[in-house]
N, C-alpha and C positions, 0 to 999 in steps of 0.2 A: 353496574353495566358489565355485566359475564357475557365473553367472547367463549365461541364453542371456536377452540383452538382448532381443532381437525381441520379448520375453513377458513388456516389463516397461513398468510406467505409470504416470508418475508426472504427477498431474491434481490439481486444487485444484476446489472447491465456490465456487462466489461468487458475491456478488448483494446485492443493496438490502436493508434491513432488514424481516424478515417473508415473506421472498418463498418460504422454507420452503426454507433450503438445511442446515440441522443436519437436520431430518424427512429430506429425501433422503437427508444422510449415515448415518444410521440403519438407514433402509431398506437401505441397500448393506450395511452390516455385519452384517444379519440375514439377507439372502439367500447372500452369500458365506459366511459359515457364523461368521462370527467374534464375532456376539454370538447366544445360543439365545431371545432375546427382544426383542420390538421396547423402545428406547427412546422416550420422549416427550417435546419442548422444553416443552408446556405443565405435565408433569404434574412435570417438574424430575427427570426421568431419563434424559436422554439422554444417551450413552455420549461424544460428544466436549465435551458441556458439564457437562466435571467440575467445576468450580470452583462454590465454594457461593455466589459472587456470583452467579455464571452461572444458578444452578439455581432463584435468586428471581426473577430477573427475565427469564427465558424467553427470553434471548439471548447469541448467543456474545460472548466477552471479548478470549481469546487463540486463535488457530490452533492446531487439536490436528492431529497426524500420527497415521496408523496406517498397517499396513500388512495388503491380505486378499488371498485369491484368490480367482480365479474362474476354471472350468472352460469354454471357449469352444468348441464344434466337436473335444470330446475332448481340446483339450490345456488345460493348464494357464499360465494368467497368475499374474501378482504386479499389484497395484494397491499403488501405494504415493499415499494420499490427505491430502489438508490441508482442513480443513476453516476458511473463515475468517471472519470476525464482519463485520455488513453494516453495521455503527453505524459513521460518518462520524468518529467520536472515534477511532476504532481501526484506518484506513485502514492504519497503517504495517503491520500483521497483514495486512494483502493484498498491500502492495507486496512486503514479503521474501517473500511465500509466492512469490507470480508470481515474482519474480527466481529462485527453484530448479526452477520446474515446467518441463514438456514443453507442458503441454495445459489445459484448464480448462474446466469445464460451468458456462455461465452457466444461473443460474437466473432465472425472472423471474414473476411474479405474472400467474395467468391472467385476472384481471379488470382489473391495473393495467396490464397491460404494462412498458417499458420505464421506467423511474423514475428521480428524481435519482442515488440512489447508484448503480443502473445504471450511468451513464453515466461517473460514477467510475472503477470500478473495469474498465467496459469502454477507456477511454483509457488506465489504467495499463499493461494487458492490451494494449494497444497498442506504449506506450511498450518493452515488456520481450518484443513480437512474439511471444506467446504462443500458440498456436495453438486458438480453441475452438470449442464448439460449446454450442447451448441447449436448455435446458430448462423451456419454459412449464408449469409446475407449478401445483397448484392448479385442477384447470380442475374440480373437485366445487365449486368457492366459487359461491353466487347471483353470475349478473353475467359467469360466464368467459366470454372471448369469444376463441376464438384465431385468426380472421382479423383481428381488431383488434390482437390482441397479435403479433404474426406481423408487420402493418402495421410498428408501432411500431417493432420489431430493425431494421426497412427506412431508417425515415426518423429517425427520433432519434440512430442511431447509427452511420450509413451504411454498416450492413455490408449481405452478398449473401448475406441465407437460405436457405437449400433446404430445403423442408419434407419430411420422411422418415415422417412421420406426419401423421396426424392423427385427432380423437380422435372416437368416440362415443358422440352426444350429451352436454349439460353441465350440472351444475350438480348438482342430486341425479340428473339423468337419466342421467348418466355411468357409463359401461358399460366400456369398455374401448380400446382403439387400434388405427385401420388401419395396418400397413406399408403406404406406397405404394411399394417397392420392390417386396416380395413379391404383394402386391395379395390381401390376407390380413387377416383379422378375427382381434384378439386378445383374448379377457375373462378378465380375474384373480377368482378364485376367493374371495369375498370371506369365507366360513367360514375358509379355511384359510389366511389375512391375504395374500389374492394371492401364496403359492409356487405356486398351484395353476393354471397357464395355458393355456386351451383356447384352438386354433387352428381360424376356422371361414368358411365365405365370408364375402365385405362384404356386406350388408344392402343388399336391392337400392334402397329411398329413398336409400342413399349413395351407390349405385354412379357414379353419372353426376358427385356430386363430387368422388369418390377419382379417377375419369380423370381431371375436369380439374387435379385437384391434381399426380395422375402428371405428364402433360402437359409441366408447368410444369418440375419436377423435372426430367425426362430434358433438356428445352431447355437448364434452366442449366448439368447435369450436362456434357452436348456441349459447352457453352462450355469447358471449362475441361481439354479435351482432344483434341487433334489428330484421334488415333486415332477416338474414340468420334465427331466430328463427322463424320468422313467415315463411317462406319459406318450414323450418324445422316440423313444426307442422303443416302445411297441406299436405307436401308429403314427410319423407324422406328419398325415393329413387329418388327423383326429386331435388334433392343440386348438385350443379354442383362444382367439382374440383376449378374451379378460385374462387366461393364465399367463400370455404372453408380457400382456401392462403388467401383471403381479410381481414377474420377474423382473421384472426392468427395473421397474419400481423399487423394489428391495435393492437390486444391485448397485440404484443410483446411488438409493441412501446409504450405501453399507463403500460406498467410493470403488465399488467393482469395475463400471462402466459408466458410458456417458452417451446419453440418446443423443443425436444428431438429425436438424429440423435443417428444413430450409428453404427460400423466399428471397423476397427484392422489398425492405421496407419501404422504399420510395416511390416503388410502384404498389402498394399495397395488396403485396402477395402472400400469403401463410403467415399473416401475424397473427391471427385469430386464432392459426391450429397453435402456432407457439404459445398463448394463452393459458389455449385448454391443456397442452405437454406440461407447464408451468404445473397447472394445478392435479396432474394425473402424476408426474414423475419426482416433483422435487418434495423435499420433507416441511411436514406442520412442523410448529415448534416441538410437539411433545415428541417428535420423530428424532430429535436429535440427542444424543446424550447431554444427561443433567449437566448441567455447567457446575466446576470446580473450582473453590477459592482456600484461601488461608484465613485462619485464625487469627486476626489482628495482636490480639494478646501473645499468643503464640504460632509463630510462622511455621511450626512442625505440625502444628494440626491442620489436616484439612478438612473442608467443608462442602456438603454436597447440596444444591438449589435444586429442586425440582422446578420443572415447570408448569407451575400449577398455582392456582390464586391461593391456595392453604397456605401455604411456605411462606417464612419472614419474606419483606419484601428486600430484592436487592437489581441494581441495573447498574450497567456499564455507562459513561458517558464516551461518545465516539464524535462529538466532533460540539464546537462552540461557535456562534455567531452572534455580533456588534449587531443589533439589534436595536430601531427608537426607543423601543417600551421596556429594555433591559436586558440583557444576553439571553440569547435563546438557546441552550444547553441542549442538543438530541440526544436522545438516550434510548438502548434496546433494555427494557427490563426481560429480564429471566425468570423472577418468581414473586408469590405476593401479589398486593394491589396496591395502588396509590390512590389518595385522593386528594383533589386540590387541598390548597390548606396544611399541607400535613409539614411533619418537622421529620427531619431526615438526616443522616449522617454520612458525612465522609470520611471512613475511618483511616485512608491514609493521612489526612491531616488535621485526624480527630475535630472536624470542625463540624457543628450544626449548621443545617442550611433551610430554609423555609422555603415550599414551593406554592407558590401564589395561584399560578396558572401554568394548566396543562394543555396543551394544542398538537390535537393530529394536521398533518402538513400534506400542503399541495403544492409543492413548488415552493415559491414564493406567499400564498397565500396558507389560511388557516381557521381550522374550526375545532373551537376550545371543547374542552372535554369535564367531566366533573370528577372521573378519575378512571384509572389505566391500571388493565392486568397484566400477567406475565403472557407473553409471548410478543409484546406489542412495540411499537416503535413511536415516541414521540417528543414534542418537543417540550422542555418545562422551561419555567421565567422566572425568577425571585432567587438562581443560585448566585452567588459570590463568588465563592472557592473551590469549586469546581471543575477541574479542565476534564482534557481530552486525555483519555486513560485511566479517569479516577474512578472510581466505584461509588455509588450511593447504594447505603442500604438501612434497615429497622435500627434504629439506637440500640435496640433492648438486644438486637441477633445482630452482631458487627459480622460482618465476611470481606474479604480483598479479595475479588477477581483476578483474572493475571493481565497483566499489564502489556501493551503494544508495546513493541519496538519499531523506534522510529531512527531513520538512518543518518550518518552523520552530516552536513553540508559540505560540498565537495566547492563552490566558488563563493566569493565575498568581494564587496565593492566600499571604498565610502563613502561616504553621505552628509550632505552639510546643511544646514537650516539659512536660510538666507538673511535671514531678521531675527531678532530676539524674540519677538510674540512666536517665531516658527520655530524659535527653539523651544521654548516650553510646550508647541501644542505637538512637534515631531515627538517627545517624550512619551507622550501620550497616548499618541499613535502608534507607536511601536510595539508598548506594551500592548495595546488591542491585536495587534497583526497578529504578537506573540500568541497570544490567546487564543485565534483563531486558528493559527497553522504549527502543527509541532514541529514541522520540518525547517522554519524559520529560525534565526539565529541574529540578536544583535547583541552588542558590547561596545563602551565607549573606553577608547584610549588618552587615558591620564597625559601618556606624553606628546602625542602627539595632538591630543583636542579634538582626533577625530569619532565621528560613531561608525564602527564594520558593521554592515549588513551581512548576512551569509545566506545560502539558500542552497536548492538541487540544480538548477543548470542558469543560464543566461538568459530562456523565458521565464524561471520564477522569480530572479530578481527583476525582470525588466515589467513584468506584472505588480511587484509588489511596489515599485518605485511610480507605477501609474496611479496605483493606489493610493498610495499618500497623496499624491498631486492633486488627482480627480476627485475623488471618494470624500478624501478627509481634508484636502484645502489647504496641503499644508507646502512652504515654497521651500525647494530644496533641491541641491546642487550634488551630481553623483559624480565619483570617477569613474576608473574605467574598471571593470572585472577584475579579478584576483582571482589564483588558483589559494585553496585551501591546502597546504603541505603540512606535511606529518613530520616528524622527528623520532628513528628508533636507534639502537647500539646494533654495532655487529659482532661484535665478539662478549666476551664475560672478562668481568673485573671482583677482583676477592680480594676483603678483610681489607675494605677500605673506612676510614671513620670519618666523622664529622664529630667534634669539638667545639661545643660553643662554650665560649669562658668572658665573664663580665664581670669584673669585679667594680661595682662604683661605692661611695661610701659607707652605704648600709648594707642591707643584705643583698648578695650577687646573683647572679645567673651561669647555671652550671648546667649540663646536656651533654652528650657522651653519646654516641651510635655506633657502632659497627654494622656494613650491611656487603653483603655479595648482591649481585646485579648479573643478571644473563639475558639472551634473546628467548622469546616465546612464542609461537601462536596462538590466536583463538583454538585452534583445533586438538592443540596439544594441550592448553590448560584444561579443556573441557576433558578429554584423553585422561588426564590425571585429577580431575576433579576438583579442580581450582579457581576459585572466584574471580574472574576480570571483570574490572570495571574501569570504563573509562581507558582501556587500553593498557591497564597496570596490576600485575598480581601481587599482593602483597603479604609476606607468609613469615608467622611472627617463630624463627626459632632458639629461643632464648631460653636458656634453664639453669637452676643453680640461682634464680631472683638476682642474675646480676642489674638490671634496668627494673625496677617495681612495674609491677601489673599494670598500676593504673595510668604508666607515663606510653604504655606500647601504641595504644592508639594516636596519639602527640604524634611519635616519629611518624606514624600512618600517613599523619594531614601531613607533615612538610612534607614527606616523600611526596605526597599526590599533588600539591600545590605546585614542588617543583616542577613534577612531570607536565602536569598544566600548562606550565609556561616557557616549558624550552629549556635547550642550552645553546644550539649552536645560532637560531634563528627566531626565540619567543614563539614556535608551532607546539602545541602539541605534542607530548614522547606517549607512543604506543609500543606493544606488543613487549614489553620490558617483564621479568621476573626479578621481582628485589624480597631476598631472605633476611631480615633483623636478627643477626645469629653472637651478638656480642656491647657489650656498653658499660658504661659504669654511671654513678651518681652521685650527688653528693647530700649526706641530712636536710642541710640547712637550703643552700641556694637553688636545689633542682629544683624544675615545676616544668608545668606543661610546656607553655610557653617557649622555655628553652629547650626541651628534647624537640618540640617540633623544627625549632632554628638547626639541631645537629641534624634530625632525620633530612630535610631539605638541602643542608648543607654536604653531607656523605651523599645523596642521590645526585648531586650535584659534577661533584668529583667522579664517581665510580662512573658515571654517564662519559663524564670527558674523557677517563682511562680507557670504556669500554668503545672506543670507536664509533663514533655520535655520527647517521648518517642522516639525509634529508629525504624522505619517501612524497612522490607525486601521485596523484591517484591517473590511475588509466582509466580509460572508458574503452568501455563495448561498443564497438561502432557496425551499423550494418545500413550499408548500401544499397538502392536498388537502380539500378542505371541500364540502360540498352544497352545492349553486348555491342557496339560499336567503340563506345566510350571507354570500354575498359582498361585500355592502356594508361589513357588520360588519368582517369580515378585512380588507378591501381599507383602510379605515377607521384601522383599529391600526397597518398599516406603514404611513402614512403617518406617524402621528402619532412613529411610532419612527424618523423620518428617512429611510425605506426607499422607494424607488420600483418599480413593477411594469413587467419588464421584459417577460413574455409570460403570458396569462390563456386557457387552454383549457378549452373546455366538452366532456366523457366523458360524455353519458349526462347524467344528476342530477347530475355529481359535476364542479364547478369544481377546475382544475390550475392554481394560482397561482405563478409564480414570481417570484423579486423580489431586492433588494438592497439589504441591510441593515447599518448599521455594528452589528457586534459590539456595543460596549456598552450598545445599547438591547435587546439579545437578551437579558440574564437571567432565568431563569421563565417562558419565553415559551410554553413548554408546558403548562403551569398555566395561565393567562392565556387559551389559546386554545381549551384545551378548557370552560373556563368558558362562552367566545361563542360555541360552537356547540353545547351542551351535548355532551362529550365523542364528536360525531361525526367533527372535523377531525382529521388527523395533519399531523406537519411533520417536515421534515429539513434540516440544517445542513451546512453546505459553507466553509469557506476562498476566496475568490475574487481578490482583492488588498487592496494596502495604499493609502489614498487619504489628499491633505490634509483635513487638520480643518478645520473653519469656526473662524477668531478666536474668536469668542465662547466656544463652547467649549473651546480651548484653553485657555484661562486658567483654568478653572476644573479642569480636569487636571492644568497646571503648579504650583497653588494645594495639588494633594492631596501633590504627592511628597513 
């Protein structure tokens, strides 16, 4: 079953919360032919927000996949689509989705514009050189304004717009959309839910703004290609329509620029053109560069996949789902083909896996397949060991993809099983959550008999705790939130040891360390080329064989074990530089064992000498409130320790952003919409981990 790649696309929805990217995703799957009814996020029936959390609370959870077509200029495409949740608790659902996609339609709110989680997800989008393009939706809402919104893509997020539309009139006056390529009036048929699209001139009040728009379009279009420039400067009312798509096209793919569409998904305006932009602007798989991986055997060599059915097979897994018939394992292959049946490896943890069955996805539903080429997106059943990040590839050609980074949990609660039967099946359950979400975190504590939950904000735990309840049946008692605190040194401590000495009647336990300990950041170890992991760099400088070779990594684990667990509060010690620059040994009684007791034991000490602080993580906070309230708002983060970093006035409507420690944020949505009478919203962000004020510390050290 050979896919002619050039007609396949594989694109992700994403955007701020509310900004209506499930309503688009809908729309797409009603005009492609793949649902015979529009779905709705408010009325709790919308086709990729299955999940019955999802469908109370009118936003997405998890990333659903489908796959539709659409008919372009007579031929046939495949859209293979992710749809992903815009809530700031559930970030990791965008980051994997972007790590498998080609392309991505930023959506964005046509009376907000550009917005905090925007900027998010547009940086991730970044990070993972994703190639997009946007879509100002919404532009029926009182207030749309899409040269403001249009603005905003410009300067908030420094990309290079090219507008390919633009719409008219706004608001309930919203009519339909000009192409400024075609220089063509389009109005969706609103009896017959906009399938119905009449093509008609621009309305001569527009005419003189569609030029100047045009204008603007064909200048940048010229930038971002040789040809079309010289073209362009010798005649340009002589650029033809297809040169203009060629350059755009290239610039999208090469991350130059980003076409800019735009529409009212709700009202069912320009989803059709966004379709066709889809398959005219963003990249087939072979459009994107080969994907690179390592050498399993050896991590210095690297490995290049084409994307192409000839090439060993290899694919990413990006996301896992609890499943009746077995976990359903999504996976983007890159290269190669599979076919059901086949035996396959995971060479990060060297384990064979057998794939039983292969299923293209629609949502929630599914149609099995007999086997999958590279560029494709789907689901297999029969893995084991498997998760999210792993790589499956040919036994015979091993390759490691590069792996997601997923962020750390910033709150934790705990959790108690009500019953003995709810303690065995809470076990159970947890590992499944684990499985399914990387961003999730538990651990049971020995001393106290509790189990920590951890997660991104106060809707992922309070989602995952309905989870267990609803879902999986299981009775269980939470407390109340916890902030996740860190633990680093402020100052440097040297040629401090750890001695472990045991002498009992046979042979003893002997361990010797000498270690220096200093402050570090991510950005300076990277600066000097230094491994962090886990928040600790660990740097062996030892010569002259005072400690044997093969005891250095020992000291390694205790250092890291300690760091694990604390000094002053059992958190976490990050951002630490520890140099092993001295030790001794003895024939008989050294062993691992015991150097790792000293290495723990010196990291221990040198941590207490070096000024042991307690770090809280801050959030990114951005407001948006009627410029009446402002005093009010501006008022409460202060009183919550928080300061305001930038204050812009939209119109009536005050854009607050600011920076707040975490634990003054519980309920704060409660609380806010009280003081403006339910007119304010707000969004939440991770932004670093900072030292606590004395004062408060102690009354944190006082709860452990």
């Amino acid at each position: 079953m050979s896919i002619d790649l050039s007609r396949v696309r594989n694109i992700g929805i994403c955007a701020h919360i509310d900004a209506g990217k499930t309503t688009v995703t809908e729309r797409i799957l009603f005009y492609t032919g793949m649902n015979y009814k529009l779905g709705e996020v408010h009325e709790g029936t919308a086709t990729m927000d299955f999940l019955e959390e999802e469908q109370e609370r009118g936003i997405t959870i998890q990333s659903a996949a489908t796959t539709c077509p659409w008919t372009f200029q007579d031929e046939e495409y495949k859209i293979n689509l992710i749809d992903t949740p815009g809530h700031v608790d559930f970030t990791i659902e965008v980051e994997r989705s972007l790590r498998v996609l080609d392309g991505a339609v930023a959506v964005f709110d046509g009376k907000e514009g550009v917005e905090a989680q925007s900027e998010t997800v547009w940086r991730q989008a970044d990070r993972y050189e994703v190639p997009r393009m946007c879509f100002v939706n919404k532009m029926d809402k009182l207030g749309a304004d899409f040269d403001y919104s249009f603005k905003t893509i410009k300067e908030r997020l420094g990309a290079n717009p090219i507008a390919l539309q633009i719409p008219i009139g706004a608001g309930d006056d919203l009519e339909g959309i000009i192409d400024l390529i075609e220089m063509r009036a389009f109005y969706f048929d609103a009896n017959e839910l906009g399938a119905k699209v009449e093509e008609r001139d621009i309305p001569d009040e527009l005419r003189d703004e569609a030029e100047m728009w045009r204008g603007d379009m064909v200048e940048k279009a010229a930038e971002l290609d040789d040809v079309l420039m010289e073209a362009y400067l010798d005649d340009p009312d002589a650029v033809t329509n297809e040169q203009i798509r060629a350059a755009i096209r290239k610039g999208t793919i090469a991350l130059e620029c980003n076409p800019v569409l735009c529409g009212s998904a709700l009202k069912n305006i320009g989803v059709q053109r966004l379709i066709d932009a889809v398959i005219q602007f963003l990249p087939n798989p072979t459009e994107v560069p080969s994907i690179t991986g390592t050498d399993p055997r050896d991590p210095d060599v690297k490995l290049e996949r084409p994307s192409t059915e000839d090439a060993p097979f290899s694919a990413l897994v990006f996301k896992v789902v609890n499943d009746t018939h077995g976990d359903l394992t999504y996976c983007r292959v890159y290269s190669g083909s599979l076919p059901k049946g086949s035996r396959i490896l995971n060479p990060g943890n060297n384990k064979k896996e057998n794939v039983s069955r292969i299923f293209e996805m629609h949502a929630k539903d599914r149609d099995a397949l007999d086997s999958v080429g590279a560029g494709q997106i789907v689901a297999l059943i029969g893995l084991k060991n498997s998760f999210t990040g792993d790589t499956i590839c040919d036994p015979d050609n091993p390759v490691i993809l590069e792996r997601m980074t997923f962020p750390e949990p910033v709150i934790s609660m705990s959790i108690e099983p009500n019953t003995a039967d709810d303690k065995k099946k809470l076990g159970d359950a947890l590992v499944t959550i684990r499985r399914e979400d990387p961003s999730f975190r538990s651990q049971y504590n020995d001393e106290t008999g509790e189990t920590i939950i951890s997660g991104m904000g106060e809707l992922h735990l309070e989602i995952i705790k309905n989870k267990l309840v609803r879902d999986m049946k299981v009775g269980v008692t939470v407390g109340r939130p916890r902030v996740s605190y860190r633990e680093t040194i402020q100052s440097a401590a040297e040629d401090v040891r750890g001695l472990f000495k045991k002498q009992t009647g046979g042979r003893g336990q002997f361990g010797d360390a000498v270690i220096n300990v200093r402050p570090i950041t991510e950005a300076e170890a990277e600066e000097q080329e230094l491994k962090m992991k886990d928040g600790v760099v660990f740097e062996d400088k030892i010569s002259g064989g005072v400690i044997p070779r093969e005891y250095i990594p020992s000291v390694e684990t205790g250092v890291r074990a300690a760091a694990g667990s604390g000094v002053i509060g059992g958190y976490p010690l990050i951002n630490v530089k520890v140099e092993l620059i001295f030790g001794s040994y003895h024939d008989v009684d050294s062993s691992q064992v015991a150097f790792e007791q000293a290495g723990s034991l010196a990291f221990r000490q040198a941590v207490t000498k070096a000024g042991p602080a307690l770090l809280e993580p801050i959030m990114k906070l951005s407001v948006t409130t009627p410029d009446e309230y402002f005093g009010t708002v501006s008022g409460d983060i202060a009183s919550r320790r928080g300061h305001i970093v930038d204050s812009e006035l939209r119109g009536v409507v005050r854009v607050i952003t600011a920076e707040v420690p975490l634990s003054e944020m519980f309920g704060y949505t409660t609380v806010l919409r009280s003081m403006t009478q339910g007119r304010a919203t707000s969004s939440m962000e991770p932004a670093e981990y900072r030292v606590m004020p004395d004062s408060l510390k102690e009354a944190v050290l006082a709860d452990v």
